[in-house]
Backbone as a ProteinNet text record, in pm:
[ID]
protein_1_A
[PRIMARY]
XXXXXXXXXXXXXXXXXXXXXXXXXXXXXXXXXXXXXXXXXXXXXXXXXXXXXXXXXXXXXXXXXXXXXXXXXXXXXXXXXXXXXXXXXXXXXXXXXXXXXXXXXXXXXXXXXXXXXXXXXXXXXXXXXXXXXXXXXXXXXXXXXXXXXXXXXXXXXXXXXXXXXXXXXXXXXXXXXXXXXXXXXXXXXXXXXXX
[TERTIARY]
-8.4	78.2	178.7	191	339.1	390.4	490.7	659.6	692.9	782.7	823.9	894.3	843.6	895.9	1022.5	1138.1	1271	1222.5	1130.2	1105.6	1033.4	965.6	893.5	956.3	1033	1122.5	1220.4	1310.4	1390.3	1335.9	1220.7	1119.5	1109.4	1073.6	1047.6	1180.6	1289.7	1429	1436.3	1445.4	1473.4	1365.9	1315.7	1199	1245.6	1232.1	1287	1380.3	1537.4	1669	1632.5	1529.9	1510.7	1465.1	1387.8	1256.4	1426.7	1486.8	1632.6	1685	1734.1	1854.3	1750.9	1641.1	1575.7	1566.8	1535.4	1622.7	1747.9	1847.7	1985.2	2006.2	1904.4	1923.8	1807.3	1767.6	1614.8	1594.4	1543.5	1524.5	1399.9	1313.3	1189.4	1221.4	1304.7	1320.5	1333.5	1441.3	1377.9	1352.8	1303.2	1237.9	1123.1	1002.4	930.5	832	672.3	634.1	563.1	638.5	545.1	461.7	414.3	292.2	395.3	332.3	393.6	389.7	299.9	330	455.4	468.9	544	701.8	820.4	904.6	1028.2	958.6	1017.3	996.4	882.6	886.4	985	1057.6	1104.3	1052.3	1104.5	977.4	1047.7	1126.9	1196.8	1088.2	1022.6	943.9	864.5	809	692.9	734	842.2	906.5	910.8	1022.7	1121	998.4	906.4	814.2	761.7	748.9	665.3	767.6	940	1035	1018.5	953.5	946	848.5	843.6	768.2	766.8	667	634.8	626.1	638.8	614.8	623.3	681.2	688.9	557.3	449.8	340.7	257.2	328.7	332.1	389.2	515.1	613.3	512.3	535.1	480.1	326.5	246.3	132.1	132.7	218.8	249.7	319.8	430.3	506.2	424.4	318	281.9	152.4	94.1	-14.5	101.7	212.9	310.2	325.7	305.3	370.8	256	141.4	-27.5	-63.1	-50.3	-117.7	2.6	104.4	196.5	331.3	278.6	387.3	299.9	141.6	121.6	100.3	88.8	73.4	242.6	325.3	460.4	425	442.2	445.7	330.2	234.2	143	190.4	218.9	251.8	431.8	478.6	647.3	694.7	838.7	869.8	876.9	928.3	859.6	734.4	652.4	518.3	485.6	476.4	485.8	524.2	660.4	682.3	640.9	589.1	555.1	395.6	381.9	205.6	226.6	317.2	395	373.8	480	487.4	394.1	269.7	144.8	86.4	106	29.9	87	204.3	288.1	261.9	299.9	287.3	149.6	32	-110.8	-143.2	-69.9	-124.7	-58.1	69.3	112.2	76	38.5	-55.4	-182.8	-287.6	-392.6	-336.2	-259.7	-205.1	-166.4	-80.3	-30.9	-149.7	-227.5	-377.5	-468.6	-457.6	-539.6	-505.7	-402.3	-313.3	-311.3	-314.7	-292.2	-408.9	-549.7	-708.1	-711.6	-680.7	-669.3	-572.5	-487	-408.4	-317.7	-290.1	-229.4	-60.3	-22.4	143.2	233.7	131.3	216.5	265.1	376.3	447.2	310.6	383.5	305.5	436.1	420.5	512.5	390.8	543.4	464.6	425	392.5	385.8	243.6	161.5	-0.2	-52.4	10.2	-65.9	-58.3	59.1	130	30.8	54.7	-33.1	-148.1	-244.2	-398.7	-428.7	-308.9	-331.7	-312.7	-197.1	-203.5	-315.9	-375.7	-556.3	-631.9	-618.4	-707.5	-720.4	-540.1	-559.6	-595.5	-561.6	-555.3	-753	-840.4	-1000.4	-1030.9	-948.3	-1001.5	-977.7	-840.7	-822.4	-841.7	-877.2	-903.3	-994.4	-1109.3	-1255.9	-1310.4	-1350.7	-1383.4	-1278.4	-1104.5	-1072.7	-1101.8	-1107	-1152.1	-984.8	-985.9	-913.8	-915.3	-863.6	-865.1	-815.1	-855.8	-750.3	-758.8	-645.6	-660.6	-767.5	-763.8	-882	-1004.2	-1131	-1209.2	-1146.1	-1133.4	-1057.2	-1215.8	-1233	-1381.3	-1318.6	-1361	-1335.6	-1403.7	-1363.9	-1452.2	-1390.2	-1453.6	-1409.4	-1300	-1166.6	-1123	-1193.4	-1286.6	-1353.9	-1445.2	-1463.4	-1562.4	-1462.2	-1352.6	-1224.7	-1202.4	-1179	-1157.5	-1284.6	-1407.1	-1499.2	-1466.5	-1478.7	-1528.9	-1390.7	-1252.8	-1108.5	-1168.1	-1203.6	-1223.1	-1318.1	-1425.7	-1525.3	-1535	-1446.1	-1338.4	-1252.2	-1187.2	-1113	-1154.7	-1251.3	-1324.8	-1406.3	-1460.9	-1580.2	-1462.9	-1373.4	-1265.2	-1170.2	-1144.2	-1088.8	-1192.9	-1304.1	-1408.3	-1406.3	-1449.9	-1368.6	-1317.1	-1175.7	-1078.3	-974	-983.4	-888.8	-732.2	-738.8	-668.1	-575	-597.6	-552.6	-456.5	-335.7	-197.3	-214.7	-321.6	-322.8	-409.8	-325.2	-317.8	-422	-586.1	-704.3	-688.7	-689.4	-752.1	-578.6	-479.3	-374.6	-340.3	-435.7	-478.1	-589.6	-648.5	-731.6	-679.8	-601.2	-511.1	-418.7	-443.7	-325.3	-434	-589.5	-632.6	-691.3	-703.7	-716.4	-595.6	-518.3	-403	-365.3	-375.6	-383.3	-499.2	-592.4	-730.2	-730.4	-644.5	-643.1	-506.3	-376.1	-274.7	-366.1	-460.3	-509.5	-585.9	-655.4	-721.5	-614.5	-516.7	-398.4	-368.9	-326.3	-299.4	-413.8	-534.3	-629.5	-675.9	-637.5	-684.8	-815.2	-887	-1018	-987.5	-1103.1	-1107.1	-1088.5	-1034.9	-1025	-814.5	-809.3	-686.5	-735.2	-810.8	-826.3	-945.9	-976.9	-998.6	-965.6	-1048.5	-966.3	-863.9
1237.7	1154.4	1244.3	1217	1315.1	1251.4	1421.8	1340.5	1267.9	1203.7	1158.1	1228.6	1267.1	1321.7	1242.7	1300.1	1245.6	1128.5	1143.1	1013.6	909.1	933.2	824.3	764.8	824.7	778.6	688	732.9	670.4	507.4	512.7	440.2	353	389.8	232.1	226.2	268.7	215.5	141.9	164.8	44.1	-61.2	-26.8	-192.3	-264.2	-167.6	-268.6	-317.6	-300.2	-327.8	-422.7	-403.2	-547.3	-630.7	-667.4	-740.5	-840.4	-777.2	-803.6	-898.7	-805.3	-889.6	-1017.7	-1055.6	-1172.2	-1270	-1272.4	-1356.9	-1437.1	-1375.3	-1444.7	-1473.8	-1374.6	-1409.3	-1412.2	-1547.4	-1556.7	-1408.3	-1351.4	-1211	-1209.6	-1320.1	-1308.8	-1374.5	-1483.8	-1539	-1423.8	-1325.8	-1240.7	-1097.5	-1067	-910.8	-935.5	-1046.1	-1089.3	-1057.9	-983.6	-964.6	-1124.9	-1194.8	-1334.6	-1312.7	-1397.1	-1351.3	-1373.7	-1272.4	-1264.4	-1419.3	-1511.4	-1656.6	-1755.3	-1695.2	-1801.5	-1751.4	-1840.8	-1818.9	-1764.3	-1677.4	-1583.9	-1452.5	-1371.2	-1261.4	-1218.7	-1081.4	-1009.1	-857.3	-767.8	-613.8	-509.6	-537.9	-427.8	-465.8	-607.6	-655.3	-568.9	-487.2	-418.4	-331.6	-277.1	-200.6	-290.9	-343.1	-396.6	-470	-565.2	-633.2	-514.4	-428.5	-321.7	-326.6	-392.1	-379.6	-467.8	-574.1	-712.8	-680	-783.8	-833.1	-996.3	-1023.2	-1184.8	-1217.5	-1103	-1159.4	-1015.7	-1015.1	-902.7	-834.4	-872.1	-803.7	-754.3	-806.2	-767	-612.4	-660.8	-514	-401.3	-473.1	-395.4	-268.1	-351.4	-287.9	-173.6	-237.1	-142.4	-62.9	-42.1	58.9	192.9	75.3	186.1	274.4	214.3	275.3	425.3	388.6	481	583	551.1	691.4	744.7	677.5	733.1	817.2	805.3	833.1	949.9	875.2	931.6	1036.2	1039	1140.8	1273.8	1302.2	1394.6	1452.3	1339	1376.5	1408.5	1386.4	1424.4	1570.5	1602.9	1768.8	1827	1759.4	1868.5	1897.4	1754.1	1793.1	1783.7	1776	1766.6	1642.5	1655.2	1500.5	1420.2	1473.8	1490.6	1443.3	1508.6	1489.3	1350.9	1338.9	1288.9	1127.4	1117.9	972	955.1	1054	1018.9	902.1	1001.1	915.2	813.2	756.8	646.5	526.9	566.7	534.7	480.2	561	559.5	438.9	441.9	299.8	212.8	211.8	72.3	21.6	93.3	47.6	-0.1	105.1	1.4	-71.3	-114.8	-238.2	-376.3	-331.8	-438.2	-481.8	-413.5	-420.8	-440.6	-455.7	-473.5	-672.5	-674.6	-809.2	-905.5	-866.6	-901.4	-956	-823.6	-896.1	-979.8	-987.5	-1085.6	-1243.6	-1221	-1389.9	-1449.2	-1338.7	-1381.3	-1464.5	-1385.5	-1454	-1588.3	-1548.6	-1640.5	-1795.3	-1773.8	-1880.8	-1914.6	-1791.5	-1828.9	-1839.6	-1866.8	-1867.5	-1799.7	-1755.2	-1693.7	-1571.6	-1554.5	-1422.8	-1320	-1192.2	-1091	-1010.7	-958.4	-873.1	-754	-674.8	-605.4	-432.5	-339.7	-225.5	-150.1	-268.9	-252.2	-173.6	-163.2	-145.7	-6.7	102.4	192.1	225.3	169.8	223.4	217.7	129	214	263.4	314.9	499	537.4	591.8	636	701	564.7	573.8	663.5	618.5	677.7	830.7	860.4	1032.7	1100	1090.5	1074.6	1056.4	1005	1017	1103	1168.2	1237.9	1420.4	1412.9	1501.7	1576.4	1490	1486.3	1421.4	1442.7	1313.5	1309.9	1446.9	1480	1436.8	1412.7	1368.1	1259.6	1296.5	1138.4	1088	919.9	859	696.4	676.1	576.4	456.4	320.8	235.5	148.1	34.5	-60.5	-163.6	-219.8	-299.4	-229.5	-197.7	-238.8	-82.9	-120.2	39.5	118.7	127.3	238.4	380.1	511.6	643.3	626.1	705.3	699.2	818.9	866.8	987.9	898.3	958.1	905.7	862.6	965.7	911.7	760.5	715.6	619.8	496.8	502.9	455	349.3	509.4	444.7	361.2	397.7	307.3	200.4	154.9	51.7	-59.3	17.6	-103	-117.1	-12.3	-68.7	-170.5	-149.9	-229.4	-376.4	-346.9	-533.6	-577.7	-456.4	-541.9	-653.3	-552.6	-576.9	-718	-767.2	-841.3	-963.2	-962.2	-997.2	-1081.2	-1028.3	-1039	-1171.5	-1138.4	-1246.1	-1386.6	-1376.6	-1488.2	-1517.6	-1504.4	-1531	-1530.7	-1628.6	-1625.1	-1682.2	-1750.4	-1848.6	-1799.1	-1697.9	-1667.7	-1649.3	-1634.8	-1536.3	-1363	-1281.1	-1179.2	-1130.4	-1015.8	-973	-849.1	-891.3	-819	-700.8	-760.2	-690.7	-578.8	-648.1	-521.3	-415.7	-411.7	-287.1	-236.7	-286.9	-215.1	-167.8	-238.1	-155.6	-35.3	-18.8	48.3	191.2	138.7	255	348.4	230.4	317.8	389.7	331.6	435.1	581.5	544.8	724.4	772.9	723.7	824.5	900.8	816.6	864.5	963.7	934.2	1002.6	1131.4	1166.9	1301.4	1364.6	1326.9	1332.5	1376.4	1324.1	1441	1497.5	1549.9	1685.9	1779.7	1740.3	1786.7	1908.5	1811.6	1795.3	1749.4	1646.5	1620.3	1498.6	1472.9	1348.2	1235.9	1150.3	1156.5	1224.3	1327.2	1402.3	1535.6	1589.1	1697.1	1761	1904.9	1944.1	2072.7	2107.3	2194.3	2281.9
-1797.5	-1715.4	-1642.9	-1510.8	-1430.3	-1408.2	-1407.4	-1411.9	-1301.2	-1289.1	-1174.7	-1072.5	-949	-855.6	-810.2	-682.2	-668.1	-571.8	-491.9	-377.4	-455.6	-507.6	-573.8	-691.6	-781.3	-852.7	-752.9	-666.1	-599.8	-544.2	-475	-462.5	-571.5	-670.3	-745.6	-818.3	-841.2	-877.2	-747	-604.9	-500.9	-515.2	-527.1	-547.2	-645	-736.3	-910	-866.1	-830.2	-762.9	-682.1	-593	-515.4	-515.9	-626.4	-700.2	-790.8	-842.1	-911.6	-866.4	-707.1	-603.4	-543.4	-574.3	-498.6	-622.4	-738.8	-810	-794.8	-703.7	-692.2	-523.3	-440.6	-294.5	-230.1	-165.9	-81.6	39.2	6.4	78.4	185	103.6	236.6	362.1	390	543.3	627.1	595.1	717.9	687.3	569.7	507.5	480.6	474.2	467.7	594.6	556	689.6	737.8	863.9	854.7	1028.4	1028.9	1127	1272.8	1337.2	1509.9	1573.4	1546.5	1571.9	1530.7	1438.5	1370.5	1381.4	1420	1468.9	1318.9	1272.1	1164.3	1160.8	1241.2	1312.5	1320.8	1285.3	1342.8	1322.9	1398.3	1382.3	1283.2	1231.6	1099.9	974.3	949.2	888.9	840	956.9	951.7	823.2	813.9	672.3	575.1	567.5	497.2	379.4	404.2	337	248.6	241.7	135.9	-7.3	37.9	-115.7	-147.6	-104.7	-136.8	-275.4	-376.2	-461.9	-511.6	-508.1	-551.3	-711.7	-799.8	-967	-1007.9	-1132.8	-1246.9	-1215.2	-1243.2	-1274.4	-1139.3	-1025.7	-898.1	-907.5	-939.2	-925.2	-1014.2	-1158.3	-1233.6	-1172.4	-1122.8	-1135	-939	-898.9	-753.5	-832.7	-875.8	-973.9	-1036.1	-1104.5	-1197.9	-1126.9	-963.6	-876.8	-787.9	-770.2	-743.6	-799.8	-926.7	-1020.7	-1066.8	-1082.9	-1124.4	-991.6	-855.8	-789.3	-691.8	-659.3	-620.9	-642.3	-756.4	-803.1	-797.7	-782.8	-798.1	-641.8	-561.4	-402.3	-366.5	-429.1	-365.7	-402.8	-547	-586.5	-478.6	-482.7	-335	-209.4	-159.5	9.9	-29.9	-137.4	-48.5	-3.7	-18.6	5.1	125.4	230.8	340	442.8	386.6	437.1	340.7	167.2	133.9	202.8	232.8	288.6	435.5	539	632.1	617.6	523.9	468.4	421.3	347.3	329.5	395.5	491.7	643.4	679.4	723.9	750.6	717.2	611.9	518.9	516.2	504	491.1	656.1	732.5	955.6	942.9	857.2	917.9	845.1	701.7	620.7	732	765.3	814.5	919.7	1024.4	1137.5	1109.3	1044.1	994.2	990.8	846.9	846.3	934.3	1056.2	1165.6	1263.6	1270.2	1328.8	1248.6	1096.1	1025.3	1071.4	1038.8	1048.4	1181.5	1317	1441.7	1430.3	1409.5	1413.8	1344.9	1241	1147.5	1165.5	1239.1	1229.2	1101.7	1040.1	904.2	928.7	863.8	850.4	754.4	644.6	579.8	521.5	463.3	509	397.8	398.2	341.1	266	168.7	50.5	-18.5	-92.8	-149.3	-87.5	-185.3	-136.7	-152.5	-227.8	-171.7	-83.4	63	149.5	139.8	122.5	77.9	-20.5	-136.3	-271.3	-232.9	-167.3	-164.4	-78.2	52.4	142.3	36.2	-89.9	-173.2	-293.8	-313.7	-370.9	-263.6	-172.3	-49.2	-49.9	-53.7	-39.1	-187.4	-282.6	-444.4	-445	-391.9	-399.1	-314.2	-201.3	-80.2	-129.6	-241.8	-234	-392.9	-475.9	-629.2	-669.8	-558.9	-600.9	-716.7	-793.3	-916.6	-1053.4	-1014.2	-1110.1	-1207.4	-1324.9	-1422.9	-1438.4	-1430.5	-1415.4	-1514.9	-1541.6	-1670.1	-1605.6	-1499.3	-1459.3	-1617.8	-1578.1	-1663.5	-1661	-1513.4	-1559.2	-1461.9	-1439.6	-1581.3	-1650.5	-1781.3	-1871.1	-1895.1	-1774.8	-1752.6	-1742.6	-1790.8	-1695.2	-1557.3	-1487.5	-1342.4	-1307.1	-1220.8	-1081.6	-984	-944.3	-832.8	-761	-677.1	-560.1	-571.4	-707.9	-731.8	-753.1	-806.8	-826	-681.1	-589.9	-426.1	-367.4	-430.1	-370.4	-406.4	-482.2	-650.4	-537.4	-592.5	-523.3	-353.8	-269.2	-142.4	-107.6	-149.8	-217.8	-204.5	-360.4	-363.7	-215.1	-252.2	-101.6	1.2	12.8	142.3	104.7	8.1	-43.7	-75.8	-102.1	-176.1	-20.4	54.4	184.2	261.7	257.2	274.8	192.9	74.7	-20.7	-15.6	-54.6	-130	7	70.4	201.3	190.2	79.5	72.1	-66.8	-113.2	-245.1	-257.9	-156.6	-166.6	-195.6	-120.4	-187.3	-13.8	38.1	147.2	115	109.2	109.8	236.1	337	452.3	481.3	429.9	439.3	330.5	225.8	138.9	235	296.5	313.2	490.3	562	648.6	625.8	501.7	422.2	402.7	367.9	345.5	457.9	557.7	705.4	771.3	768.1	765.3	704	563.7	498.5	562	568.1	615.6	750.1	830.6	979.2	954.1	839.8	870.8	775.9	725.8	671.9	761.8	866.5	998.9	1081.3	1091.3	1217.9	1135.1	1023.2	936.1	968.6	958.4	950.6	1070.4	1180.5	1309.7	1360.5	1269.2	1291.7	1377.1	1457.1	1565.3	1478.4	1563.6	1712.8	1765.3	1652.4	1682.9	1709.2	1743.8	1793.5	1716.6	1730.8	1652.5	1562.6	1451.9	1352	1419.3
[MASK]
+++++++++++++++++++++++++++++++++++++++++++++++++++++++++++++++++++++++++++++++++++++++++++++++++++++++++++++++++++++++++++++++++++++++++++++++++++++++++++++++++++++++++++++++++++++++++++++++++++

């Protein structure tokens, strides 16, 4: 298990803290990402919704994909680079979302730092594919890289189904196109250039 790096530590003390302060103050009317239709839009959203959490075991299990996956990508790239990739994921889960709901006709808001945590998964299989990794559920070993299949997988199969579930499929998986393309401009591979 690693230690906790200073951004990612900091990181889930503000979530926990804000998961807290929404107990005593409605925080989603306007930190809440809600769809560009609906007259609760505003564009800081695009952030702000990743501190959001909907239930303990919400927090809990984004928390604990943070510190499994992310504490060891801070010690690699730095803190820095680290939260730009962040970034990355949190802007295209929410944009992924933004365009789900437009199609869709949905109304409702989006929370949560999902989209964040599986760019996180994303780079964590891209860059440690061979690691064996223990999730909780299924409590299988696996290789990262099979890890990232197996959750994208679902997503994706899951996003189809389950439309109606309260559970923002297609913005984990905006989340994982995002890290992939923000390792592609590090990279310099197309469509950012090349090596």
């Amino acid at each position: 298990m690693p230690p906790i790096p200073p951004v990612t530590k900091a990181l889930m003390l503000i979530c926990t803290a804000i998961f807290c302060l929404q107990a005593f103050v409605p925080l989603d009317g306007l930190f809440a990402l809600w769809p560009i239709g609906s007259s609760m839009f505003w564009p800081w959203q695009v952030l702000t919704y990743a501190f959001l959490h909907g239930s303990l075991m919400h927090l809990f299990f984004n928390m604990l994909g943070l510190w499994m996956f992310g504490s060891e990508l801070e010690q690699l790239w730095g803190q820095r680079r680290y939260l730009q990739f962040l970034l990355a994921g949190v802007l295209a889960a929410a944009l992924t979302q933004l365009a789900f709901t437009w199609v869709t006709q949905s109304m409702e808001a989006t929370i949560g730092a999902s989209g964040g945590l599986f760019a996180l998964l994303l780079a964590y299989g891209m860059l440690f594919p061979n690691r064996m990794i223990m999730p909780l559920f299924p409590p299988i070993p696996m290789r990262a890289r099979t890890f990232v299949f197996v959750f994208g997988g679902l997503e994706l199969v899951l996003g189809y189904i389950d439309r109606g579930g309260g559970i923002a499929h297609f913005a984990h998986l905006g989340g994982m196109a995002g890290g992939y393309l923000m390792i592609r401009y590090w990279r310099r591979q197309p469509p950012f250039g090349r090596r």
